[in-house]
C-alpha positions in Angstrom: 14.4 -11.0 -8.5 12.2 -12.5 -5.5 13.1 -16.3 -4.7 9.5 -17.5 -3.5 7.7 -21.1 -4.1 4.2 -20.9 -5.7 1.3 -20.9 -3.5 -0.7 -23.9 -2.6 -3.9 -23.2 -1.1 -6.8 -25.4 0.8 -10.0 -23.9 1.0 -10.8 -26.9 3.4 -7.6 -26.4 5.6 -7.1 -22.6 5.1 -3.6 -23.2 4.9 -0.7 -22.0 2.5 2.3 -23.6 1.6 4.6 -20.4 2.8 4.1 -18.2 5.8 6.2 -15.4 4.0 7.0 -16.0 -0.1 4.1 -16.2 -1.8 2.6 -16.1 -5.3 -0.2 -16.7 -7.3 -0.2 -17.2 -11.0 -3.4 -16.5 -12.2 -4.4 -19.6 -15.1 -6.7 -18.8 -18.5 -9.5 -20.1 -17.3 -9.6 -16.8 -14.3 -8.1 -14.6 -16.6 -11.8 -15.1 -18.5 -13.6 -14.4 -15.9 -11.7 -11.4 -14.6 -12.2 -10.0 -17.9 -15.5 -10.3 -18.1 -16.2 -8.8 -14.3 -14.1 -5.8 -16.0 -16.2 -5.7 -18.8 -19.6 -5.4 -17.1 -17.5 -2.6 -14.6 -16.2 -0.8 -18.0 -19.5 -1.1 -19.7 -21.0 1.2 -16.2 -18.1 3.0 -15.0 -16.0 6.0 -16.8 -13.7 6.3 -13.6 -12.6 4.2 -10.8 -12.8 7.4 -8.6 -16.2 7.6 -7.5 -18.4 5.5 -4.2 -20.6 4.1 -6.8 -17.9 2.7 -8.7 -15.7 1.1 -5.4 -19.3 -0.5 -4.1 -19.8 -2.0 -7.7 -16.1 -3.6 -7.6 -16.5 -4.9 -3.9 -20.1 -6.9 -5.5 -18.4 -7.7 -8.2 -15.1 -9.3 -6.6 -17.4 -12.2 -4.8 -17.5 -13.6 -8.3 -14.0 -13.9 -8.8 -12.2 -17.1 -9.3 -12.6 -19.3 -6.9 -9.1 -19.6 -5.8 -8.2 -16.2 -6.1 -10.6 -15.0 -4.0 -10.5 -17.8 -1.2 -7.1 -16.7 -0.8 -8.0 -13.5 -0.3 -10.8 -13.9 1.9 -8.7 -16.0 4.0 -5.9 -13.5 4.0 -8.3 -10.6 5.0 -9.8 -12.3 8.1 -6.4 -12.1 9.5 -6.7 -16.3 10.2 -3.1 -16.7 8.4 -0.2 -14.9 9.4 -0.2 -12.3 6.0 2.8 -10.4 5.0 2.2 -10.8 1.0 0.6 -12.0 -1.8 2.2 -11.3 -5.6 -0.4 -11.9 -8.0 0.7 -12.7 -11.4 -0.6 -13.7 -15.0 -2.5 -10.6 -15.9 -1.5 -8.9 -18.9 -1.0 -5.4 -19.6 -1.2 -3.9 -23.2 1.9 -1.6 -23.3 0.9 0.6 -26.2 -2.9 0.9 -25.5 -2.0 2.4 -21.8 -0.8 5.4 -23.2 2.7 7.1 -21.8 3.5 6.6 -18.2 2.3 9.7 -16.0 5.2 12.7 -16.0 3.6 13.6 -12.5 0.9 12.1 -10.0 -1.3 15.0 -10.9 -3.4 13.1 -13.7 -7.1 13.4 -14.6 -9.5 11.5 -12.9 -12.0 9.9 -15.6 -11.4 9.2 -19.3 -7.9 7.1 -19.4 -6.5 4.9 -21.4 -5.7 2.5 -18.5 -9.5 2.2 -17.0 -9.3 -1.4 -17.6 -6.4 -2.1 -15.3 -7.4 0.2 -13.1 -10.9 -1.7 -12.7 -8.6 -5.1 -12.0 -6.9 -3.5 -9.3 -10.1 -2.2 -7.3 -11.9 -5.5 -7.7 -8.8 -7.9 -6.5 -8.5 -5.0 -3.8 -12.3 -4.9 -2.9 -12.4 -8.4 -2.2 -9.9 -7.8 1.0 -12.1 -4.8 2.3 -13.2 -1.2 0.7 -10.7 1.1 -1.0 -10.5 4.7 0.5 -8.6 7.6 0.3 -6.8 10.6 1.9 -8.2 13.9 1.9 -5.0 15.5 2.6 -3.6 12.9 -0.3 -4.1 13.6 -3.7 -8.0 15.1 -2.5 -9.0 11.4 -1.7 -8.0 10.0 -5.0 -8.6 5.9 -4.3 -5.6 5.0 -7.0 -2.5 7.0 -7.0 -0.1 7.0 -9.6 3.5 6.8 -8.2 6.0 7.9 -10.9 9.6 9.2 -10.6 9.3 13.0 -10.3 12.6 14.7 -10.8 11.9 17.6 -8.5 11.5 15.2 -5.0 14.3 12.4 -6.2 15.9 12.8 -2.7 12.9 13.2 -1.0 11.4 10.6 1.1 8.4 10.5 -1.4 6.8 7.8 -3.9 8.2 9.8 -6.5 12.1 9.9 -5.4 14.2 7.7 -7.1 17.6 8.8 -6.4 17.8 8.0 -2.5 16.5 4.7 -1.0 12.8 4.8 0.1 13.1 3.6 4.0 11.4 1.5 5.8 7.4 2.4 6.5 4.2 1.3 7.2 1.6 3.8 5.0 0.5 6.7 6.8 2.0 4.9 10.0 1.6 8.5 12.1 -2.3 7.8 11.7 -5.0 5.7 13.7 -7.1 5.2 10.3 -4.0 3.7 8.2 -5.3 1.2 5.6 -4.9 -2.4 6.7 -4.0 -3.4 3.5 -3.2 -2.3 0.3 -1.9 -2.9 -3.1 0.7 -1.9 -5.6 -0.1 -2.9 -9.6 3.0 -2.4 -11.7 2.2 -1.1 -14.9 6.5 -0.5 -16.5 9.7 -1.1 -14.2 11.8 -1.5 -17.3 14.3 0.5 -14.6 13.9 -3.3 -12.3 13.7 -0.8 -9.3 13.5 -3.7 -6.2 10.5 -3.3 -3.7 11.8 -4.3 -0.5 9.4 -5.8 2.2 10.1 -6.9 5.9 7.3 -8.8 8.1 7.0 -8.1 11.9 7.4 -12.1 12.5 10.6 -12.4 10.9 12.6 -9.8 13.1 15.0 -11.2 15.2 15.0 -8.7 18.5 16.5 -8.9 22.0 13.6 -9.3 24.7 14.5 -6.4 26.5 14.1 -4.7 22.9 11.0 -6.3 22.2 9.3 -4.8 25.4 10.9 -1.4 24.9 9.3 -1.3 21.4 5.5 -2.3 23.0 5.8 1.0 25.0 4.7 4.2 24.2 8.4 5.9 23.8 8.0 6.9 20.3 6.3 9.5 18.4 5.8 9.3 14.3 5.4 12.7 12.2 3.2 12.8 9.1 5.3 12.2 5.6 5.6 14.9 3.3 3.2 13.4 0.7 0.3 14.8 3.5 1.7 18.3 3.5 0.0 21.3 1.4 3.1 21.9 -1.3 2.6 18.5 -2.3 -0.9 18.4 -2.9 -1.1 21.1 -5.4 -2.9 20.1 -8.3 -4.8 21.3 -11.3 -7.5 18.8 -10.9 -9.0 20.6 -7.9 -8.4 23.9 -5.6 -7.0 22.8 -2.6 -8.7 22.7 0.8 -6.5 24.1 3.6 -8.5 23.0 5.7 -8.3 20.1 5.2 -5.0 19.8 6.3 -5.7 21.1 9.9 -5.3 17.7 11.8 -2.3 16.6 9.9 -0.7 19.7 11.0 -1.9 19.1 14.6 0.4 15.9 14.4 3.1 17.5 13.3 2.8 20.2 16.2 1.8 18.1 19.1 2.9 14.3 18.0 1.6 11.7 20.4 4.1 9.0 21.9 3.1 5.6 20.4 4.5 2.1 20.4 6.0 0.6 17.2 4.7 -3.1 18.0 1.4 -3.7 19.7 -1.2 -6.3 19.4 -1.4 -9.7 20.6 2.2 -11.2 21.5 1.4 -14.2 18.9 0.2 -12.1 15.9 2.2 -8.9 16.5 1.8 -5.9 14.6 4.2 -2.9 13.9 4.0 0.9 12.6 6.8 2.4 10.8 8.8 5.6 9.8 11.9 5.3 9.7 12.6 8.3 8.1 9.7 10.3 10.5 10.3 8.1 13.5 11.8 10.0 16.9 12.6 8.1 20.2 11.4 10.8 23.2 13.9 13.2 23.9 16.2 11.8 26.4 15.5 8.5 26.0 18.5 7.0 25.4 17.2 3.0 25.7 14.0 3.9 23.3 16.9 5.7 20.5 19.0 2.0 21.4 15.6 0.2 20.1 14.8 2.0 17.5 18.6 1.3 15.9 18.2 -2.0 16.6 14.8 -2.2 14.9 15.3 -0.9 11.5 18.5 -2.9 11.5 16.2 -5.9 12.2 14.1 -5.0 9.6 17.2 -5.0 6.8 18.1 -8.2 8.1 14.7 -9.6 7.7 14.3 -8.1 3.9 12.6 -9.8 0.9 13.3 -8.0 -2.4 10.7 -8.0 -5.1 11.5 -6.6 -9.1 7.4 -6.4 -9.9 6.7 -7.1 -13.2 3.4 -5.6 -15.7 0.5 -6.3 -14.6 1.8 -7.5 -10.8 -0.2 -6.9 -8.5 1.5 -7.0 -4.9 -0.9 -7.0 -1.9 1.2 -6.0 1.5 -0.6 -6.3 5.2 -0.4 -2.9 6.2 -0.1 -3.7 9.9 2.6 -6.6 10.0 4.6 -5.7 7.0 7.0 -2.3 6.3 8.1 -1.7 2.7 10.6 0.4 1.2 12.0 1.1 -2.1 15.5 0.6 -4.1 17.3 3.6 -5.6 17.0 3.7 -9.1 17.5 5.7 -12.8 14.7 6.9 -14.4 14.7 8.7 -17.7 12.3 10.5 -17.0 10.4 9.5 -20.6 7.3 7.6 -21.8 8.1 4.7 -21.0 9.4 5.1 -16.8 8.4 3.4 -13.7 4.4 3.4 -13.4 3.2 1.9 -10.0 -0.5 2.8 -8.8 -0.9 2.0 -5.0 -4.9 1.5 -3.2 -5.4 2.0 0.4 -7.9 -1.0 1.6 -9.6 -1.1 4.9 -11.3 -4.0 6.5 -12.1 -3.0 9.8 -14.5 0.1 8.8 -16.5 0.5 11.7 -12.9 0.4 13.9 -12.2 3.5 12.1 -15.8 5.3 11.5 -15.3 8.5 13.1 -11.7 9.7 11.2 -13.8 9.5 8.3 -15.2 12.4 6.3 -18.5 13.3 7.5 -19.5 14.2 4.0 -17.6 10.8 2.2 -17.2 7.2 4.3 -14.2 6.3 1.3 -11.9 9.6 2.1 -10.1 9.7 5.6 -9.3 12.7 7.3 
């Protein structure tokens, strides 16, 4: 269980009570008026999966609550120092969302679970637009991660017999989502979400500068390779998966901290993560890194209807192994890739859709 102190926010001194635990407990009063910004989204939309539907949730989420979204606001102009927000209070009908998804492979439009999907694109679209991956699920903005027993000692969303190690999403790519968020919809397993802010590692100088140089190189994860991608929803592009496969060819060396020395931010791997051959002091701060990072852990059991937001760019994540049973009633995350810098990132996106990165 997460041992965190509630947060306390000040729209009139942007401050928060904790610079690391943090929750929000949504009241009755917001739980209303969420459900009636769902309503008027349900009453248009069929599917979440679509521009017209994300551009409707991003209006729709400046008439959140208040203090909901003065948080977020906040938390998206990068002002604070982020690492996470759990949002809690909203409640999910567990019989009326049908059985949790055997696979990710699922049907875009017509689901039981439109309503919660709808709450997790609007609380999302009020930190920036939702987008997704061509080479991910076709650029499906909501994934479903479920235990799959065919990848449960992979390093995959759906693994659940091996630890998930540390990562920043698609850390390998320029265009990786500044934020994004996980909704729990069952974790009757408790699986434990683990989560390590940039601020909170404790590093040797000499380590420090080592790990602002460009002496490491990232691969793309398995979840962006072909064999994972096929589906029965659509026919895959191969294509598609040209400049992923460039990466993995002809990786580029890359820092793992960069940014401004007060506000630091990080990208990583740790299971895709490489010092340069030969580089015996870059392999030294690498170690010492990921040990930095377990050291620095917070461990989360999310709960139905959590929704945990993550800064993409200061915060790495990492799962818990765990037994699922493979039934009805398993472990049912959804996760949404949000960026708010769009016009940083303009020209890795899809000429033909602005919400699907290539």
């Amino acid at each position: 269980m997460v041992s965190t102190v509630s947060v306390v926010f000040k729209p009139e001194s942007r401050s928060i009570s904790s610079d690391i635990d943090r929750i929000y407990t949504i009241d009755s009063q917001e739980k209303s008026q969420i459900e009636t910004l769902i309503g008027k989204l349900a009453e248009r939309f069929i599917t979440v999966e679509s521009e017209e539907t994300a551009l409707a949730c991003e209006i729709a989420a400046t008439h959140l609550p208040e203090g909901l979204l003065s948080i977020l606001k906040v938390i998206a102009s990068g002002d604070i120092r982020s690492s996470y927000l759990l949002i809690r209070g909203f409640e999910i009908d567990d019989n009326a969302i049908g059985g949790s998804p055997a696979h990710w492979d699922q049907p875009w439009q017509d689901r039981p679970y439109l309503r919660e999907e709808l709450f997790q694109v609007l609380l999302s679209s009020a930190i920036g637009g939702v987008f997704g991956w061509r080479t991910q699920e076709n650029g499906r903005f909501l994934r479903h991660i479920v235990p799959i027993e065919a990848v449960k000692d992979e390093q995959l969303g759906g693994s659940s017999a091996t630890t998930l190690m540390w990562h920043t999403e698609e850390a390998f790519h320029l265009g990786r989502a500044d934020f994004f968020t996980l909704m729990c919809y069952r974790n009757r397993e408790q699986a434990v979400t683990n989560i390590a802010c940039v601020d909170d590692l404790n590093l040797a100088e000499n380590t420090w500068r080592t790990l602002r140089q460009p002496r490491f190189t990232i691969l793309p994860d398995k979840s962006h390779t072909p064999v994972e991608n096929t589906s029965e929803q659509w026919k895959l592009n191969a294509e598609a998966f040209n400049t992923i496969q460039k990466m993995m060819n002809n990786p580029q060396p890359i820092p793992l901290i960069y940014g401004r020395n007060d506000m630091p931010l990080m990208q990583a791997d740790q299971a895709f993560v490489s010092a340069l051959d030969g580089d015996d002091q870059a392999a030294a701060a690498l170690a010492e890194f990921h040990d930095a990072l377990d050291r620095a852990a917070i461990h989360l059991q999310m709960q139905p209807g959590d929704i945990l937001l993550l800064d993409n760019l200061r915060v790495a994540h990492g799962r818990s192994i765990y037994q699922p049973d493979y039934g009805p009633k398993h472990r049912w995350l959804r996760r949404v890739n949000i960026a708010n810098g769009r016009r940083v990132n303009f020209g890795l996106r899809d000429s033909q859709k602005i919400r699907v990165m290539l």
